[in-house]
C-alpha positions as semicolon CSV with decimal commas, in nm:
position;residue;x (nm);y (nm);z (nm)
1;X;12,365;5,201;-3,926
2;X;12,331;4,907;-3,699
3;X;12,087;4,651;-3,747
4;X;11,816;4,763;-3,516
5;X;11,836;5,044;-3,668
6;X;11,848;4,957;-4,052
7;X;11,521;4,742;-3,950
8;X;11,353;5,041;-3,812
9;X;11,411;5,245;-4,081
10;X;11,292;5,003;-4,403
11;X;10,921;4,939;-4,168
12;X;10,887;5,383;-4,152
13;X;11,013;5,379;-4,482
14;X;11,325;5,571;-4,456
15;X;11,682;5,533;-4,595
16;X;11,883;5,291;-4,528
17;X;12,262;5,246;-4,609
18;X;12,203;4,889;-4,751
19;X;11,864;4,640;-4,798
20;X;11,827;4,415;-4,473
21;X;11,886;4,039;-4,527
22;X;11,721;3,832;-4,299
23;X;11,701;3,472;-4,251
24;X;11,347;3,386;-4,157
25;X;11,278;3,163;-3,891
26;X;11,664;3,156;-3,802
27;X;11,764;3,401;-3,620
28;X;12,079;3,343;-3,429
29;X;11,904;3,365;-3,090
30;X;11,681;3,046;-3,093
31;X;11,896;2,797;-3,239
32;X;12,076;2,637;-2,922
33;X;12,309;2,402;-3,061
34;X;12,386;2,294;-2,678
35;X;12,046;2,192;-2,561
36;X;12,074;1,813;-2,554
37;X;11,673;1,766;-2,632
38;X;11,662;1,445;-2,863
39;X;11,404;1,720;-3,096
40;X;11,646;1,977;-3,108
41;X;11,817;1,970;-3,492
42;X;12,024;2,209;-3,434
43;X;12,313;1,993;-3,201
44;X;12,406;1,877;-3,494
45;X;12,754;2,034;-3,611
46;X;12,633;2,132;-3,997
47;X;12,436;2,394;-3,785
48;X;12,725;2,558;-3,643
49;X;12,850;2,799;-3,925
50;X;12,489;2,924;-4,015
51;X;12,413;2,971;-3,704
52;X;12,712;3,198;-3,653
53;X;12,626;3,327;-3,998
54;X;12,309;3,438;-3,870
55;X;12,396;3,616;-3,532
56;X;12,689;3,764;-3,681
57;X;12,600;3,944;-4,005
58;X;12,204;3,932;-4,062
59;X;11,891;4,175;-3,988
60;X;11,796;3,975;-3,698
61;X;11,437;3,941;-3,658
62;X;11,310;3,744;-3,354
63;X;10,937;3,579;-3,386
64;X;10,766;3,560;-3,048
65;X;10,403;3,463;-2,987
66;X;10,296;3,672;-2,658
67;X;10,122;3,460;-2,383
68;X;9,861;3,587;-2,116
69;X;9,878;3,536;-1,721
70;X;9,603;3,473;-1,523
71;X;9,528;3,512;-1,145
72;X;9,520;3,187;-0,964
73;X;9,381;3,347;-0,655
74;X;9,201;3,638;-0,577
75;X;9,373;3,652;-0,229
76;X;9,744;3,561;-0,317
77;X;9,718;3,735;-0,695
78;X;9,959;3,397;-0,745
79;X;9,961;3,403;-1,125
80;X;10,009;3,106;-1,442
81;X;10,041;3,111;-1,779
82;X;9,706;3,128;-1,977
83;X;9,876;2,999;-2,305
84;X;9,924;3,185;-2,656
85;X;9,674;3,345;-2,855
86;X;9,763;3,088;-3,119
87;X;9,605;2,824;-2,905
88;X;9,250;2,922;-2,805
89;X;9,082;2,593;-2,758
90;X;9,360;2,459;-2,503
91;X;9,153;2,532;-2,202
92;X;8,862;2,305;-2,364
93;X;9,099;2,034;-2,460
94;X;9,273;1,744;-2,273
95;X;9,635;1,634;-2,438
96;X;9,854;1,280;-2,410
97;X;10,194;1,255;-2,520
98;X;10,303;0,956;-2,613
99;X;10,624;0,803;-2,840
100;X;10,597;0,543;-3,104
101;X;10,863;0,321;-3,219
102;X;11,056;0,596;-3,379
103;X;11,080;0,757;-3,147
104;X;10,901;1,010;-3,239
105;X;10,636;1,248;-2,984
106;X;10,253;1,224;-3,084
107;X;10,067;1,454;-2,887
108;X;9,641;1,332;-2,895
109;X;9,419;1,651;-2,795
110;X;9,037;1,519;-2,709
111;X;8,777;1,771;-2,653
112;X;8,454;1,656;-2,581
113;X;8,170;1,809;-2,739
114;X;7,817;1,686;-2,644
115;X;7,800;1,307;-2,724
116;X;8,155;1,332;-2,958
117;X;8,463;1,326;-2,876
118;X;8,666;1,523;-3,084
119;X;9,008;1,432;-3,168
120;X;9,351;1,548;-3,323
121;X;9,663;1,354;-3,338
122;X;10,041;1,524;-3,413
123;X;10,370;1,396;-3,448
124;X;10,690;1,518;-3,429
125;X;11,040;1,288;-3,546
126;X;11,343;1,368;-3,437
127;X;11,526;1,471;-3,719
128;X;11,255;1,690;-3,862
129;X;11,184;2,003;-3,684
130;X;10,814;2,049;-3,786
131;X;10,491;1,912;-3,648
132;X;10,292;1,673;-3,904
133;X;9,925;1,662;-3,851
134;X;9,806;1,286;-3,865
135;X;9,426;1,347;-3,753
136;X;9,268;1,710;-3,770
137;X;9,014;1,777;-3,489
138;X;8,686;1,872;-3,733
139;X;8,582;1,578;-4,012
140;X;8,278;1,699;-4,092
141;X;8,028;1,932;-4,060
142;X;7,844;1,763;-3,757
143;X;8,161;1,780;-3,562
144;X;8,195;2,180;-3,628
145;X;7,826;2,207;-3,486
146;X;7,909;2,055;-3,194
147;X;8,211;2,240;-3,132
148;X;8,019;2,535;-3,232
149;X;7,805;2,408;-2,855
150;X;8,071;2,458;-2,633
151;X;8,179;2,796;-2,445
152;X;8,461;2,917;-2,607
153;X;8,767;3,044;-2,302
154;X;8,703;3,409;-2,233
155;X;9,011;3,640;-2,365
156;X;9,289;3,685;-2,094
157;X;9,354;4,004;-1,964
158;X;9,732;4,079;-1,946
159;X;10,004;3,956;-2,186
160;X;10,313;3,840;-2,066
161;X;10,522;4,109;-2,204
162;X;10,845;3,913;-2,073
163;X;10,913;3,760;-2,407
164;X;10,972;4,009;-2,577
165;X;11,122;4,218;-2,372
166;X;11,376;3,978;-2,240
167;X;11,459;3,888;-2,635
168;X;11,490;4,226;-2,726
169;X;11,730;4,249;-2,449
170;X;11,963;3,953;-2,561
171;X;11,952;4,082;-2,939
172;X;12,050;4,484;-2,845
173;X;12,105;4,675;-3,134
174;X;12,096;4,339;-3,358
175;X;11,778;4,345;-3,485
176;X;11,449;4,327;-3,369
177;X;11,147;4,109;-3,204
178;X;10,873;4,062;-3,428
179;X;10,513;3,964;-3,290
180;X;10,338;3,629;-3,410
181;X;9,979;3,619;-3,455
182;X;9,777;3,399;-3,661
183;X;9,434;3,507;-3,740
184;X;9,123;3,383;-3,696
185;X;9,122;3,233;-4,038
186;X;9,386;3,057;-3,995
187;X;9,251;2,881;-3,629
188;X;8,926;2,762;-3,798
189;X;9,067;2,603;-4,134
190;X;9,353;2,401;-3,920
191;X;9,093;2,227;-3,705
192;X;8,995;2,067;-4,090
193;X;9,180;1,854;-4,323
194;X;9,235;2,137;-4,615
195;X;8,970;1,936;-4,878
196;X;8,684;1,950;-4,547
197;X;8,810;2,357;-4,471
198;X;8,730;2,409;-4,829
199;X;8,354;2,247;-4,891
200;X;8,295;2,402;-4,534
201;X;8,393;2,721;-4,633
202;X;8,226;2,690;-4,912
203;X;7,884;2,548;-4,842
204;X;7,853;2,654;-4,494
205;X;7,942;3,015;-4,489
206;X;7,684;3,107;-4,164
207;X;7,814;2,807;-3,965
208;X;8,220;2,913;-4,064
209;X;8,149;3,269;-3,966
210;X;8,034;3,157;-3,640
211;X;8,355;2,992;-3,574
212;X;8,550;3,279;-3,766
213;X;8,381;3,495;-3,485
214;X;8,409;3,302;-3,181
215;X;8,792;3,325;-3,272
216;X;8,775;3,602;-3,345
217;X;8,665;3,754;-3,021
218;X;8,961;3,632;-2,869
219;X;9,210;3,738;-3,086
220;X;9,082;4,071;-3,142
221;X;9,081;4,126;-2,773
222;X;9,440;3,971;-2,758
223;X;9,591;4,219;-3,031
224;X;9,431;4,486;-2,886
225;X;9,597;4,418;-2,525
226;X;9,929;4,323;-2,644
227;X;9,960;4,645;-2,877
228;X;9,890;4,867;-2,589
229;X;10,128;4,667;-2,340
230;X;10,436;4,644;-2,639
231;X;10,337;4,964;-2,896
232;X;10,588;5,026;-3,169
233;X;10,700;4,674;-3,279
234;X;10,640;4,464;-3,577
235;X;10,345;4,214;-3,591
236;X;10,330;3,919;-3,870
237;X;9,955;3,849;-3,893
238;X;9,939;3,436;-4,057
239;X;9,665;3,298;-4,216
240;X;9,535;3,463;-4,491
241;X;9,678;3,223;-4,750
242;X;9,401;2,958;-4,657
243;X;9,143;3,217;-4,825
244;X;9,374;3,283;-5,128
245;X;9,379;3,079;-5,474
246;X;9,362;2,781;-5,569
247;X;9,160;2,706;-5,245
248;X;8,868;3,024;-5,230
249;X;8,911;3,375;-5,442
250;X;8,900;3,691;-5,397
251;X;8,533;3,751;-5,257
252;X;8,602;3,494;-5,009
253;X;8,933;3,647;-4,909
254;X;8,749;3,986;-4,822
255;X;8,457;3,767;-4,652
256;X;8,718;3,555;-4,416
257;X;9,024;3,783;-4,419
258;X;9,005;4,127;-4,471
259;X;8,684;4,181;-4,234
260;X;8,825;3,958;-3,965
261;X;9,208;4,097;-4,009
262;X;9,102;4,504;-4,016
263;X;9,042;4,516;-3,648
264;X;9,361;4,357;-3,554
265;X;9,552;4,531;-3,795
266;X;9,430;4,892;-3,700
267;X;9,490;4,763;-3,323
268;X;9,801;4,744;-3,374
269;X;9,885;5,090;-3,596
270;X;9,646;5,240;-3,292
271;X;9,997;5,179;-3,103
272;X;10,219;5,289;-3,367
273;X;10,316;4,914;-3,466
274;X;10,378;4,748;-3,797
275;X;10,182;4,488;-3,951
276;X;10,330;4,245;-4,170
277;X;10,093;3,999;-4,397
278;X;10,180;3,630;-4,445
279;X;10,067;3,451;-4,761
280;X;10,221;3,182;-4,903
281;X;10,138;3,110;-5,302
282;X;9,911;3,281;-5,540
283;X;9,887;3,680;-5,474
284;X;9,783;3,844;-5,768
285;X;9,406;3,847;-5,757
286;X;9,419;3,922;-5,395
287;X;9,704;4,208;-5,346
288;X;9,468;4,441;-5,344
289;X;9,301;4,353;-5,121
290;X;9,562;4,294;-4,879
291;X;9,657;4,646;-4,942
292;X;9,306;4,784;-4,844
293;X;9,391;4,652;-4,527
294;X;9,669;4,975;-4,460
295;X;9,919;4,664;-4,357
296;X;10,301;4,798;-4,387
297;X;10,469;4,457;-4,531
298;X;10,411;4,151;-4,704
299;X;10,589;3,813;-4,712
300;X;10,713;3,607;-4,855
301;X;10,584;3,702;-5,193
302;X;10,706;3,358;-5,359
303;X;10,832;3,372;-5,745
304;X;10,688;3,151;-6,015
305;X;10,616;2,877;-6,018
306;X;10,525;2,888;-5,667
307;X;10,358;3,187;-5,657
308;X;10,218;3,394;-5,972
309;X;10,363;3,720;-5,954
310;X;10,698;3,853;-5,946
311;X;10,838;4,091;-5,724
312;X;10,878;4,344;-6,006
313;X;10,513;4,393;-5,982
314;X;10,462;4,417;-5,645
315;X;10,670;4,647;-5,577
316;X;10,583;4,893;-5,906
317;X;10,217;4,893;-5,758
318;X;10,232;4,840;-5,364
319;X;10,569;4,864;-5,274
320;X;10,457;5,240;-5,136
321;X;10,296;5,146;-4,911
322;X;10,443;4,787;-4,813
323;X;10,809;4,700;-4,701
324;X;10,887;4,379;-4,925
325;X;11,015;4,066;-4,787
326;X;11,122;3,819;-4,990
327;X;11,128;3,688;-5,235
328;X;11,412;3,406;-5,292
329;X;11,205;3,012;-5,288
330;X;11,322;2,735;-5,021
331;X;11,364;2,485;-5,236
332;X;11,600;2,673;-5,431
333;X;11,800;2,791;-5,170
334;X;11,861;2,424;-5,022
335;X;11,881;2,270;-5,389
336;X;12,036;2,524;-5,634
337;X;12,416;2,538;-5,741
338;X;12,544;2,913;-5,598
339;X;12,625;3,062;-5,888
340;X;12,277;2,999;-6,021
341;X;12,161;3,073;-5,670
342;X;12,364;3,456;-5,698
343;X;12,145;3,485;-6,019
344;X;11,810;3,477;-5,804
345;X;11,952;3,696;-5,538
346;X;12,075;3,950;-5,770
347;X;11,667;3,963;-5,960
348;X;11,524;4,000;-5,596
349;X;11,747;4,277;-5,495
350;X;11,710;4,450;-5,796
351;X;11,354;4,398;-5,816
352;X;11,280;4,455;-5,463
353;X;11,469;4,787;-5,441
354;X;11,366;4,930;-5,789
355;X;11,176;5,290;-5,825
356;X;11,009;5,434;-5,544
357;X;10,948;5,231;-5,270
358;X;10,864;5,193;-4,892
359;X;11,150;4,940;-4,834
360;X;11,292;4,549;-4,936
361;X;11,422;4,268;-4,683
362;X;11,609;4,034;-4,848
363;X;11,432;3,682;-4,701
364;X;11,391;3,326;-4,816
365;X;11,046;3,213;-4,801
366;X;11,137;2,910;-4,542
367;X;11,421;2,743;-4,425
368;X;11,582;2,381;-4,369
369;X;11,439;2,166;-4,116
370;X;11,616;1,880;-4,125
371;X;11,923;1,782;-3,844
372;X;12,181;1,758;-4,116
373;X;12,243;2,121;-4,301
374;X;12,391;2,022;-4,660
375;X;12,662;2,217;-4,772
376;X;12,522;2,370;-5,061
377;X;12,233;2,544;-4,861
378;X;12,513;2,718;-4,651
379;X;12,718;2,798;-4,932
380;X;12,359;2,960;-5,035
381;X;12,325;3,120;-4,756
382;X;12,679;3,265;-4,788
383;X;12,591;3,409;-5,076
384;X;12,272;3,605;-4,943
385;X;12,462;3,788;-4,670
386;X;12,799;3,814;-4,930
387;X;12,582;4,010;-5,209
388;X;12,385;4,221;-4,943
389;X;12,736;4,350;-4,811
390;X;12,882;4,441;-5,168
């Protein structure tokens, strides 16, 4: 089997020759160790093996958010790029980029709202490839209401189906191109610090279902035009997590995930795709939920004491219907010595493939993201790949 095909077979749940083992975010395509940007880790030469690693001998799967085109003229049908679904407020929004002594990028967004002005602040260093959030764009109530005033953008019409067709190209019969979708969950508790999403949520329910639907207009219309225009692939649907516990329970989860997630997850089957939930944390009180949903995977699926259910269990009562992925922790992967590290493969492999089952991809649940990659995380990462290929 090649990997494209090993891939394929695990999301129908057919039989494959060996479990997948994929590497997350790292994929072997992305990681452009000759791009001089000053934000790009992955120039530095502890990259270079795992990197290799990764194209070489892993289930490649490629994460691509889809972006819309729009006509800039009637006359000319001249036509830009409308942004990612992931971004729905941009067209409201004005941004300023700016570099503090560090060095490193702050990006301000302003919208203005009535008599507010509505502000977020980022910043991404250097040597850290994430994207901290110093100032969220909602502190209060008042400032959802007046966001709440506004028109929201209209959905686009036509995806940009260049993305993922050009990566699919470049990968062949390496892996695959997964879609990347948050939902509209996840839009409306990032515009809040997580304490403010959580008494908004809470106390506010009518005024967070408004902005759980004006997202959700866009998004559903999005999923629905991208499935059509790319039917067949995988989707990984983000968010959910923000509804799970500590933060709400279960009768919010249905009232903020499942009945805003249903309609872009049977867009997508519609097309013959494969949806794939991502939920970082507690799962227990919520799996079934997730699996009234019909979704075909589920991620990462973290062990305790992260999480609060092992894999063992998952895939005894839902690993029918959903293709695994998981379940091996970050921090242990970057921190613990290999031979312990074998120890934790070996449980999720076992676990994950036990019994009857749809299928298991051996994945970490994140992965570094700082410029220098310490030799015991590639060692680590060794050892995935190594243990698949027994």
């Amino acid at each position: 089997m090649n990997r494209r095909e090993r891939l394929m077979a695990t999301l129908r749940g057919e039989p494959v020759d060996r479990p997948a083992v994929s590497f997350y975010e790292l994929n072997g395509l992305d990681e452009d160790y000759d791009n001089p940007d000053p934000f790009n880790i992955y120039t530095a030469p502890s990259w270079r093996e795992l990197i290799a690693l990764t194209r070489d001998h892993t289930d490649r799967i490629v994460m691509r958010k889809v972006p819309f085109v729009v006509e800039k003229g009637a006359a000319n049908k001249e036509k830009q790029m409308a942004g990612v679904p992931s971004d729905p407020l941009a067209g409201l929004s004005k941004e300023a980029i700016s570099f503090d002594a560090n060095g490193s990028r702050i990006v301000t967004r302003t919208i203005n709202a009535g008599n507010r002005t509505l502000t977020s602040r980022t910043r991404q260093d250097r040597d850290v490839n994430t994207i901290w959030t110093l100032e969220h764009l909602l502190k209060d109530v008042d400032d959802l209401k007046a966001l709440l005033q506004l028109d929201f953008p209209a959905p686009a019409a036509e995806p940009d189906v260049s993305v993922v067709l050009d990566a699919e190209a470049a990968l062949g019969d390496a892996g695959i191109v997964m879609i990347d979708t948050p939902d509209p969950l996840c839009l409306a508790a990032a515009l809040f610090d997580m304490a403010t999403y959580t008494v908004v949520a809470t106390l506010e329910p009518a005024l967070f279902h408004e902005l759980l639907s004006r997202f959700a207009a866009i998004l559903h219309s999005n999923t629905r035009a991208i499935a059509k225009a790319l039917p067949g692939r995988l989707w990984r649907i983000y968010g959910p997590e923000y509804a799970s516990p500590p933060y709400q329970g279960p009768a919010a989860f249905r009232d903020y995930v499942v009945r805003y997630d249903q309609p872009m997850v049977d867009a997508i089957q519609q097309q013959g795709g494969f949806v794939r939930i991502h939920s970082h944390g507690n799962l227990k009180l919520i799996l079934d939920d997730i699996a009234s949903m019909g979704v075909d995977g589920l991620d990462p699926i973290e062990p305790p004491s992260q999480g609060d259910v092992e894999l063992s269990y998952v895939r005894q009562k839902y690993g029918e219907q959903m293709v695994l992925f998981g379940n091996l922790e970050a921090t242990d992967l970057e921190n613990m010595p290999t031979d312990q590290f074998a120890e934790k493969i070996k449980t999720a492999i076992e676990q994950g493939t036990a019994g009857q089952g749809r299928g298991f991809v051996l994945m970490p649940s994140a992965c570094p993201y700082g410029r220098k990659l310490l030799p015991l995380a590639l060692a680590n990462y060794k050892k995935m790949v190594e243990m698949v290929l027994i």
